[in-house]
N, C-alpha and C positions, 0 to 999 in steps of 0.2 A: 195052117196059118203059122209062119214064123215072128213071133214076137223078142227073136233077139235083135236088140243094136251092134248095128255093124261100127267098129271105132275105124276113122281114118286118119288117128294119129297115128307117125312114126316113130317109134321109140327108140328109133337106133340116128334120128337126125340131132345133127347140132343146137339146131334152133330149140329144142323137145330138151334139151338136156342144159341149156343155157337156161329157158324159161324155169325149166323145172328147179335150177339152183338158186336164180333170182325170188322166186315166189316160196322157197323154202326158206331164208332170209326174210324178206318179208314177215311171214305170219312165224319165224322168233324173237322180231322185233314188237309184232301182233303182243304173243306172249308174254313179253317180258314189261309192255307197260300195263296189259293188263292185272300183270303181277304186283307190278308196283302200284296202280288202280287200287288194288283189293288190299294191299297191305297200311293203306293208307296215307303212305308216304311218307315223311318225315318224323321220325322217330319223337325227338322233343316236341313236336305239335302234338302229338298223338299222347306223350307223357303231361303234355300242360290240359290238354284237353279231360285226362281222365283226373288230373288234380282238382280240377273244379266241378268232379262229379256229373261228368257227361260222356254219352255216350255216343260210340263212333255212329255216322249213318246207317251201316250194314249193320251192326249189333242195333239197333232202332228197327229195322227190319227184320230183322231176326224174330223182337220180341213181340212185332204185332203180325205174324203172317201165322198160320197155323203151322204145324210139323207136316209133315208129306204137300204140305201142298206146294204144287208149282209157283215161283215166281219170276216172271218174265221181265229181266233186266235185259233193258235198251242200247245201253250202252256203261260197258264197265272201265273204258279207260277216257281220262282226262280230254279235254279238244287240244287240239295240235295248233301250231301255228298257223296252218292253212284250213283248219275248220275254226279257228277262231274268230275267226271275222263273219261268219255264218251265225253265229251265237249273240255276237256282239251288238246292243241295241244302237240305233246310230245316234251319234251329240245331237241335244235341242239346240 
């Protein structure tokens, strides 16, 4: 019994190598708001926030999760313009 997958992409096609560059962009745009996600964002909000003796979300998680243990975050970056209206409760 052969249980390899046979792949029938081409890797020498155009299409394969435009997809692959567009989708490579993509997820360092992925990245880089997740990055800005996890860093909190704005510097003086994050300086006014720690003046009044509070602590960021992620550091609030930190301190009530156990050590090794897994924590399954949903979603680490901000909604976008086009998932904001998904979020959004509608006017009474």
């Amino acid at each position: 019994m052969n249980n390899n997958i046979v792949s029938k992409v081409n890797r020498n096609a155009d299409s394969y190598h435009a997809n692959y560059q567009h989708h490579g962009e993509l997820a360092q745009q992925l990245r880089g708001r997740i990055t800005e996600a996890v860093s909190g964002g704005r510097d003086h909000l994050i300086e006014r926030h720690r003046r009044r003796g509070k602590l960021l979300p992620r550091e609030r998680i930190d301190l009530l999760v156990d050590p090794c243990t897994p924590f399954l975050e949903f979603s680490r970056s901000p909604p976008t313009d086009s998932t904001a209206a998904v979020f959004t409760a509608p006017a009474s």
